[in-house]
N, C-alpha and C positions, 0 to 999 in steps of 0.2 A: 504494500500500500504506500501509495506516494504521500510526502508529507510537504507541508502549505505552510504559511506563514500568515501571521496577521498584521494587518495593515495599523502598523504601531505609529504611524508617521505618514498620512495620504492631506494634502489638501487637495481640493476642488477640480483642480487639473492635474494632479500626479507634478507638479511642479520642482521648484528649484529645490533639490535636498532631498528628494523621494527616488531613488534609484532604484529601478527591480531589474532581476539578474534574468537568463534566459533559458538555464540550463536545467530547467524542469522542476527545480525547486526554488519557487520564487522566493526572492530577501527583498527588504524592505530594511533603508537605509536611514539613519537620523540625520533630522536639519537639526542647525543652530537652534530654530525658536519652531517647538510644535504649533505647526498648523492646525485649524477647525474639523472636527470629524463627527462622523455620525455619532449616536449617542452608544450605540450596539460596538464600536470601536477602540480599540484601548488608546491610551493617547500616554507617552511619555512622559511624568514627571524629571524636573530636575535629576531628581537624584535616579533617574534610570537612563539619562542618554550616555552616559559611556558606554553603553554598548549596542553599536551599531548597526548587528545584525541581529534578529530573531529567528529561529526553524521551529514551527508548529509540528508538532511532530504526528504524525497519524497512529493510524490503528493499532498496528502489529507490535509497535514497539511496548504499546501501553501495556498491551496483551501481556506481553514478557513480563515485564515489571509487575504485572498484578501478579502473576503467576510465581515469578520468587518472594512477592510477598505472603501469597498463599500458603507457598512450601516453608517461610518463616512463621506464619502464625496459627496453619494449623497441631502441629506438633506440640507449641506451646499452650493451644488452646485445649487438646486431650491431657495433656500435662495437669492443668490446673483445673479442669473440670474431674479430674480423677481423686484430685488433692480435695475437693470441696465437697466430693462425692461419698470420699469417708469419712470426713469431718460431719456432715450434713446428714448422714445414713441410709442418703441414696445407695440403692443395690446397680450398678451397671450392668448391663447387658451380657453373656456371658463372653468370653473371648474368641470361644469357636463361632461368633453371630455369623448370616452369611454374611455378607454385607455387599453383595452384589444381589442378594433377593430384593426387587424391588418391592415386593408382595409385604414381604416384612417388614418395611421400612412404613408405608402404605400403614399398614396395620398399627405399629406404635404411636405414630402422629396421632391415627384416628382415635386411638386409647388414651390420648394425653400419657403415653410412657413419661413420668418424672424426669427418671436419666435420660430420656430425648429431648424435654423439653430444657431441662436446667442447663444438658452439653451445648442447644442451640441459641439459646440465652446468654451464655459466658462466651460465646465464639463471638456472637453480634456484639455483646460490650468490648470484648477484647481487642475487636477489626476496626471498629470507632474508637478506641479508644488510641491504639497504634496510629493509626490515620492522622484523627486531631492532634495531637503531639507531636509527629515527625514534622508534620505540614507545617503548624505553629513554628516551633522550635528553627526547621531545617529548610522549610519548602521543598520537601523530598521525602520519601520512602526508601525503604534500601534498594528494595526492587529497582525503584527508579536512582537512584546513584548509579546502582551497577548499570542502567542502561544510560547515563549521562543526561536524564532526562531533567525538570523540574518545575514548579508552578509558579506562576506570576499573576498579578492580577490586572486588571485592565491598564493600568496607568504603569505596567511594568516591575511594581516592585513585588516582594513577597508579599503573601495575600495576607491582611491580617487575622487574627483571630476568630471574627465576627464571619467574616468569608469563609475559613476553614471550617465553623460551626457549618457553616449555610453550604459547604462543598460535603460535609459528612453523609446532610440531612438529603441532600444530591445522589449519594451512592444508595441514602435507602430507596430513591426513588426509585432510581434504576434498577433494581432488583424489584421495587415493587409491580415495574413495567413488564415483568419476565426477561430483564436484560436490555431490553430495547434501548433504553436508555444509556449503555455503553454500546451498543452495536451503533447507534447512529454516529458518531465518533467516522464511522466511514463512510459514511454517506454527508456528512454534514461538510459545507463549504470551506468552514472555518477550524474542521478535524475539532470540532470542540463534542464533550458529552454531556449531560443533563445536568450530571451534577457541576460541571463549566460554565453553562447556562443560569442554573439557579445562583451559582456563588458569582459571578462575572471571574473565570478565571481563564487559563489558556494554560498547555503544559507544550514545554520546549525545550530545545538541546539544550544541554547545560555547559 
């Protein structure tokens, strides 16, 4: 999937200070004095013109990065659901579960199984909870480190807090959508996803 840039820096005519490149991944260049832009546009604060170029990065990369964060927080998330689970007197599931029956998996949601719902509960706090903090803190995930990727928010700087709450409540929506909501990510003009949308953010090479 080819990856886009956002018009960090366009006035009215692509004018003096606005340079895009030709080579399939369009850049978008900073002037001296940000030009007028639409309101759906990020516009460079002061303290974000040193840096010249932006790469929106598309689908597939994100893809990675959720995915090593996945392979980060699930592990830790059976971890500490296991810890709370004898603490709490939850009985877990026994080890041999299939866990490719889908029939049975089907079945314990429908039962309210405890230990399904407590394990799917500490996984949701634990994901939002990872999320909101790295973003805060880093503007990054590790996933996203390892792929050099990172979030910005419309005026370029790291998104603040308020944002990264509003980019969380984003991820629930997207899943609330059956995904859809990170799949448009590829389809969408600007490679942004719902929860990019809802927070005003953009993720880009770092």
């Amino acid at each position: 999937m080819s990856e886009t840039e956002p018009s960090l820096l366009r006035d009215q005519a692509d004018g003096p200070g606005v340079q895009a490149a030709t080579d399939g991944d369009a850049t978008v260049k900073n002037s001296a004095t940000p030009a007028f832009t639409a309101a759906a546009e990020p516009v460079l604060r002061p303290s974000a013109r040193a840096a010249s170029t932006v790469h929106v990065v598309g689908f597939w990369r994100r893809a990675v990065a959720a995915l090593v964060d996945l392979a980060v927080l699930i592990p830790c998330a059976l971890l500490i659901t296991l810890i709370v689970s004898k603490i709490a007197g939850v009985h877990l599931p026994p080890s041999n579960l299939r866990l490719l029956d889908l029939d049975l998996w089907i079945d314990l949601a429908l039962a309210t199984d405890p230990a399904l719902v407590m394990g799917f509960g500490l996984f949701v706090a634990i994901g939002l909870t990872y999320l909101l903090v790295f973003h805060i803190v880093l503007g990054h995930t590790l996933g996203m480190r390892l792929l050099k990727i990172r979030i910005i928010d419309v005026y370029g700087d790291r998104p603040s807090p308020a944002r990264c709450a509003a980019r969380c409540a984003g991820y629930l929506a997207g899943v609330a959508t059956l995904f859809l909501g990170f799949l448009w990510i590829a389809f969408d003009s600007e490679k942004r996803g719902l929860q990019d949308w809802i927070a005003g953010t953009y993720v880009i090479r770092a």
